[in-house]
LUMLO-703557 format. One record per residue: residue number from 1; residue in three letters; chain; z, x, y of N, C-alpha, C, O in turn. Coordinates in steps of 0.1 Angstrom, whole numbers. Layout:
BEGIN
  num  residu  chaine    n.z    n.x    n.y   ca.z   ca.x   ca.y    c.z    c.x    c.y    o.z    o.x    o.y
  NUM     Ala       A      Z      X      Y      Z      X      Y      Z      X      Y      Z      X      Y
...
This chain:
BEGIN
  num  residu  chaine    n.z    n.x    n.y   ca.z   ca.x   ca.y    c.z    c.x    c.y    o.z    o.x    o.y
    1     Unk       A   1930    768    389   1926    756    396   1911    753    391   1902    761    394
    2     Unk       A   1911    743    386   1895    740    381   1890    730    392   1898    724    399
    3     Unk       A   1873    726    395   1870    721    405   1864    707    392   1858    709    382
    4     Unk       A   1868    697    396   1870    681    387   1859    670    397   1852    662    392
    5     Unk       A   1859    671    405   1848    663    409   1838    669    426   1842    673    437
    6     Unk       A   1831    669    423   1821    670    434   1809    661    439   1798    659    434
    7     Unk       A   1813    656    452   1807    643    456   1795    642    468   1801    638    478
    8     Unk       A   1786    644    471   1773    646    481   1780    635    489   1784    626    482
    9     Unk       A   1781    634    498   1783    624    507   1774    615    518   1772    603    520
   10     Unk       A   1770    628    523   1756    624    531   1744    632    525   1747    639    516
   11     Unk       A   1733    632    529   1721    640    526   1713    637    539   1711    626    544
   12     Unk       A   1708    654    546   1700    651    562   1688    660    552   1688    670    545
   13     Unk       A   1675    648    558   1660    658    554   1660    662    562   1661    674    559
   14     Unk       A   1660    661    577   1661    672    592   1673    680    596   1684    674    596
   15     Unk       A   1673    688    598   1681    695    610   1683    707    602   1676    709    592
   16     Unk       A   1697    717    607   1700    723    596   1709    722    588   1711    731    579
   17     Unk       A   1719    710    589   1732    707    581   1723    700    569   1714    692    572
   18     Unk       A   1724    702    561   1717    693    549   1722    683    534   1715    677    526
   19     Unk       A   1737    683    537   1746    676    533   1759    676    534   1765    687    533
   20     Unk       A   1765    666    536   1781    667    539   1784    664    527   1775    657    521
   21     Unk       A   1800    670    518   1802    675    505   1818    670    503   1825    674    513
   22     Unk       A   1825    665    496   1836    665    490   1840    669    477   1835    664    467
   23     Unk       A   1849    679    478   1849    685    467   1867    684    461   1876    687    469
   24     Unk       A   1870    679    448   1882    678    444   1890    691    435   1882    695    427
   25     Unk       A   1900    697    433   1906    701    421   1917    698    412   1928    696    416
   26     Unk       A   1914    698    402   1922    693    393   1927    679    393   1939    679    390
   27     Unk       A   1920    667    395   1922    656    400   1934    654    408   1940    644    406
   28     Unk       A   1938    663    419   1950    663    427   1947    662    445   1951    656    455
   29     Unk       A   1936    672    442   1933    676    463   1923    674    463   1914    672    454
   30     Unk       A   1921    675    477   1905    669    474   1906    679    492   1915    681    500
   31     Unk       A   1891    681    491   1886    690    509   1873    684    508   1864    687    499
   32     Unk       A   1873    672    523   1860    667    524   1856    677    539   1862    685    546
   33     Unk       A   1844    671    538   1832    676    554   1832    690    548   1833    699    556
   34     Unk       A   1831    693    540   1824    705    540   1805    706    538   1796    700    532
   35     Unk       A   1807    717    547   1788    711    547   1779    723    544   1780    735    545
   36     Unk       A   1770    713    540   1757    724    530   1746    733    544   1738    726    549
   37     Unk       A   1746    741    547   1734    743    558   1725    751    554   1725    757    543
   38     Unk       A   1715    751    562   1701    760    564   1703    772    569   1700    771    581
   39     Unk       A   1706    785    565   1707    791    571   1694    803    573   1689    801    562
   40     Unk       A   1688    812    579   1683    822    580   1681    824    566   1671    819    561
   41     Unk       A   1688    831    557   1689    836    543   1689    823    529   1691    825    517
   42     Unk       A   1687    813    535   1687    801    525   1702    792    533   1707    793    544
   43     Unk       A   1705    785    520   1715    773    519   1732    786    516   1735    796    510
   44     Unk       A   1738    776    526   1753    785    527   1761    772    530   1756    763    536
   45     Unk       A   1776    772    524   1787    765    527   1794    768    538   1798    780    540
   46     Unk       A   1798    758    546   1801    758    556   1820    750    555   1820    739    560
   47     Unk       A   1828    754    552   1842    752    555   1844    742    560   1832    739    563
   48     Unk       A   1854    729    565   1855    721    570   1867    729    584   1878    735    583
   49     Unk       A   1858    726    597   1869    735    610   1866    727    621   1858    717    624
   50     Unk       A   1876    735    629   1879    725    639   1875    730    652   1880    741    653
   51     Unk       A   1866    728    664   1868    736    678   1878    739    685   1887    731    687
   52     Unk       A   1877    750    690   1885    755    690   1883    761    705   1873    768    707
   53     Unk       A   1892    758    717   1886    766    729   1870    764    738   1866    753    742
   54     Unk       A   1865    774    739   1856    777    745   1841    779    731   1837    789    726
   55     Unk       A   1838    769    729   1829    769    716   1832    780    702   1823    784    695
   56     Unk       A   1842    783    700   1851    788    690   1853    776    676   1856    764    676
   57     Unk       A   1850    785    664   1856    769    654   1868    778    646   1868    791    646
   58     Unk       A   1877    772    640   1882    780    630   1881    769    619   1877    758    622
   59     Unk       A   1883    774    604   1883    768    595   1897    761    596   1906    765    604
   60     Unk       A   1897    750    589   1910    743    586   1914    747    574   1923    756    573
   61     Unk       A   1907    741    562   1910    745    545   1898    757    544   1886    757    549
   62     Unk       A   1905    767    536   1893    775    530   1897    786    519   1908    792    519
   63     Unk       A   1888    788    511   1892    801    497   1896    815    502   1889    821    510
   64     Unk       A   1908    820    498   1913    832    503   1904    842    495   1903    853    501
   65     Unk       A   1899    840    484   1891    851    477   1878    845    469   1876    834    462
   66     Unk       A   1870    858    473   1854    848    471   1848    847    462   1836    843    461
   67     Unk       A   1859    849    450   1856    841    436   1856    829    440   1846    821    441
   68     Unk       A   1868    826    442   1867    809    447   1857    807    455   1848    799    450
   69     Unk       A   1855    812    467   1841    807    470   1830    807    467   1822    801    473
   70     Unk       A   1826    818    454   1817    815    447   1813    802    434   1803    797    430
   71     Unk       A   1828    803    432   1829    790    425   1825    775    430   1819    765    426
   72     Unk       A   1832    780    443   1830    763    449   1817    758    451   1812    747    450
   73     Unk       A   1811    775    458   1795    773    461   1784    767    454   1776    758    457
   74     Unk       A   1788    776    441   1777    770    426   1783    755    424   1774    747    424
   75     Unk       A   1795    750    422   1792    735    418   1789    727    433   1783    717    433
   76     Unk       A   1793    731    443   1784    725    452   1772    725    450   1768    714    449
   77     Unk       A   1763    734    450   1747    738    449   1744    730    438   1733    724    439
   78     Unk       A   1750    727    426   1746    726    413   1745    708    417   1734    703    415
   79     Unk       A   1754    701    420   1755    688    420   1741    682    431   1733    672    430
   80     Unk       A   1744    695    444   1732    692    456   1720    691    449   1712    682    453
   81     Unk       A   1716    700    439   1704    702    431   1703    690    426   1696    682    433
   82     Unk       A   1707    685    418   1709    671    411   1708    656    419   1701    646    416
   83     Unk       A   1713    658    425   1715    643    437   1695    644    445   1688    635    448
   84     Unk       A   1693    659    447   1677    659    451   1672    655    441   1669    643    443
   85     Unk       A   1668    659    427   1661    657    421   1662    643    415   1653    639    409
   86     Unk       A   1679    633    416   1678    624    414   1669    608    427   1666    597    426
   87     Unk       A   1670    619    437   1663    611    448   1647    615    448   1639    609    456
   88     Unk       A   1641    626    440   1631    630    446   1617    617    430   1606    613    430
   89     Unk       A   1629    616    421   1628    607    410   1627    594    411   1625    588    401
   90     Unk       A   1629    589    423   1634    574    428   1617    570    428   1610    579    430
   91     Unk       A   1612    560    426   1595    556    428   1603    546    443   1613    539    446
   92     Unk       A   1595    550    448   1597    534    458   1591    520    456   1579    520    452
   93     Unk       A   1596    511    457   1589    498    457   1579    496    465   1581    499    477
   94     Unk       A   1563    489    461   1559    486    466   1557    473    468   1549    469    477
């Protein structure tokens, strides 16, 4: 399964969610709301899940082995890198 498109969706300068992410494979499936966060140790992926109960979440979609989720991580990270430095490049109008 190869990863074919990856799309920034939102971008937050505050808080600790720091981008919401859509990610495609093999031009067939696609898993949106996955989200970029701040965590303690840096930037971590966050699964797209649902509440669950008594402030409980479970994942909905997610990689059974953490190649995949290494995979997914780096072209997430990789595109997030890119979309900053394409915004940090923007001049504003004056």
């Amino acid at each position: 399964m190869n990863i074919t498109d990856v799309r920034i969706r939102k971008i937050n300068d505050e808080g600790k969610m720091k981008a919401v992410v859509s990610i495609t494979f093999d031009d067939e499936f696609v898993v949106h709301d996955i989200k970029i966060i701040e965590g303690q140790n840096g930037l971590f992926i966050a699964m797209p899940s649902r509440k669950m109960g008594e402030g409980d979440f479970r994942d909905i979609a997610h990689p059974l082995l953490s190649e995949t989720r290494n995979k997914i991580k780096e072209a997430i990270f990789a595109e997030y890198e890119k979309v900053l430095a394409e915004k940090d490049a923007e001049v504003p109008e004056e």
